[in-house]
N, C-alpha and C positions, 0 to 999 in steps of 0.2 A: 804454504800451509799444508799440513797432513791430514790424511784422509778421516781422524779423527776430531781435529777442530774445522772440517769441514760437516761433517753430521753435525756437531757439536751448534754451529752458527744458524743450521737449516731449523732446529729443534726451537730456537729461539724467533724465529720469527712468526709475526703474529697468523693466527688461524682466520680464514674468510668469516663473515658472518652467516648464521644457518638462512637460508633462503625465509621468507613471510610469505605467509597467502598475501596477495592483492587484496586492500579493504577499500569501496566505495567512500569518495565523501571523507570528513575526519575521522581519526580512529575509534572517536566514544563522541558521543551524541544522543541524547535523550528520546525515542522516538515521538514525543511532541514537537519536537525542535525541527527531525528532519525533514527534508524536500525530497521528493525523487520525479527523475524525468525520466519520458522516452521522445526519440526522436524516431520518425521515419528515414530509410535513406535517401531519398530523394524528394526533402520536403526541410522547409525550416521551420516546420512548423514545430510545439512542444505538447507535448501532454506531461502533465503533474498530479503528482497524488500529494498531500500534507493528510495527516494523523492529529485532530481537533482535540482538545479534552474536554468533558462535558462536566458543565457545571456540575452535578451532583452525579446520574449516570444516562451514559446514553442506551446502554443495554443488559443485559445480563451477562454478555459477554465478555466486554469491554467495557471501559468509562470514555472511549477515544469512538469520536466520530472518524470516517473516511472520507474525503473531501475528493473529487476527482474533478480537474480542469484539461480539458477537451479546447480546441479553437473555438468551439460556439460557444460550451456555456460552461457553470459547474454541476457538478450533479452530487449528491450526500449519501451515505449509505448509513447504518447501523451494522455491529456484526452479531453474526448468529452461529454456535457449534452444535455439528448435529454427533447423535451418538454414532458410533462403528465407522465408517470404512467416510462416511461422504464428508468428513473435514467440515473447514469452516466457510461460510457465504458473507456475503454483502446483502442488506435487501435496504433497498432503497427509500428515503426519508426525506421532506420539504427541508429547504435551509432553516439549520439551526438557529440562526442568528434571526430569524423572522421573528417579530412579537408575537405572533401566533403559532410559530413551529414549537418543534418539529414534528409532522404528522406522520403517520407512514403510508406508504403507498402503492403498500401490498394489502391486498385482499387477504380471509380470512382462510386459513386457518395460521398464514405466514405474519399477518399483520393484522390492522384491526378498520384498515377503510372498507367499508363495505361495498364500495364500488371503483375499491383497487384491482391489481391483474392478480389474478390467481393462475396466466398461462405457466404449463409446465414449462414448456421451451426458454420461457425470460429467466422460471427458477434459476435451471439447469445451465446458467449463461453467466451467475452472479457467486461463482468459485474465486477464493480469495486464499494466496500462499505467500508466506514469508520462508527466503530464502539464507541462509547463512553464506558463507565466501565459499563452501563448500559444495555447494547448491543442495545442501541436506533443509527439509520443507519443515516446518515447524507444527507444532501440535494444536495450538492455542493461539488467541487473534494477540496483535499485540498491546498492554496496558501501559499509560501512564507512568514515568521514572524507568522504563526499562532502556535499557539498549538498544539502538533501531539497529533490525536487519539494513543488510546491503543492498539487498533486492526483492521487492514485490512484483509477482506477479498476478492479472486479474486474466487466466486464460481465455475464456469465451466472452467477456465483457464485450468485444469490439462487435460482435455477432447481436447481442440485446443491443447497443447504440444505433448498428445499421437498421437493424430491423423493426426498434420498439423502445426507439428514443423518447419517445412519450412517453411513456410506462415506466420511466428511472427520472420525471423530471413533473413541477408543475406547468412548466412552461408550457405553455397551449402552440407555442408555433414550433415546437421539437419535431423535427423530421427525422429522416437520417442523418447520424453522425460518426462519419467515417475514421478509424479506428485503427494503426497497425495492430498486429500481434507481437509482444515482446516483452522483454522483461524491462521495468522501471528500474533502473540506478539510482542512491544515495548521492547526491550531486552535491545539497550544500544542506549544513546547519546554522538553521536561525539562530542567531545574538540571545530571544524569547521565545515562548511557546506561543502557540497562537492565541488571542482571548478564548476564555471559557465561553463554549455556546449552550442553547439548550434551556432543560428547565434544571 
């Protein structure tokens, strides 16, 4: 063979494929749908966030409650965006699903119990980001029909747990509820969305 039908053979053979970001979980997923977990390393224990959709709306920010599952209990959020630099929060809400929920259970000027926490320190503990494959953080909480990120993360969450598990929950026997620090992975998509909670 000459060295022309040897280029000739090379040219024909197929090209690699271009590399993909690594995507969590299925590739498209509704974020009602999806599950995210974290694990600790040296524990088999889980923690879970699921993304609720609320009957009519759960906030002004979202139509999607936050659902977090911890070893002892669940705990609910609403989400809230503040203008400028401080993103978006979680503040904390009785279960939705209660005949009487959802209440909130922040004091006022963040909520409407008048004998909720209004401590700054629990505020400043309840920062909530959605990540892409990129780890570029997003603007806005996430709604109902979208795409679920790959990764949430709830950075000082585990700091309000240890120290002020009451104040994120009705439960009267909430202690401490120890917490790694990490990012939640997209792990699996539900078959359905979770029912409508809420009013």
């Amino acid at each position: 063979m000459n060295r022309i039908s040897v280029v000739a053979a090379l040219c024909l053979l197929p090209l690699p494929a271009p590399a993909q970001a690594p995507v969590a979980g299925p590739a498209s997923c509704e974020v009602e749908r999806a599950v995210y977990e974290m694990t600790a390393p040296d524990t088999d224990e889980i923690w879970r966030i699921g993304l609720v959709p609320a009957r009519h709306v759960a906030s002004i920010a979202s139509d999607l409650y936050l659902k977090l599952t911890t070893p002892q209990r669940d705990y609910w959020f609403t989400f809230s965006v503040s203008q400028g630099y401080s993103g978006i929060s979680v503040f904390p809400v009785s279960d939705p699903y209660a005949e009487d929920g959802p209440h909130d259970l922040l004091g006022p000027p963040f909520g409407a119990n008048p004998k909720g926490i209004t401590d700054p320190d629990v505020l400043g503990a309840l920062r909530f980001l959605t990540l892409d494959t990129e780890f570029n953080v997003a603007f806005v909480p996430p709604m109902s029909g979208e795409d679920a990120p790959p990764y949430i993360m709830l950075p000082e969450i585990g700091r309000a747990l240890w120290y002020d598990a009451a104040a994120l929950t009705e439960d009267e026997t909430a202690d401490r509820d120890p917490m790694p620090r990490g990012i939640f992975k997209r792990t699996q998509c539900l078959a359905a969305p979770h029912p409508q909670a809420g009013p």
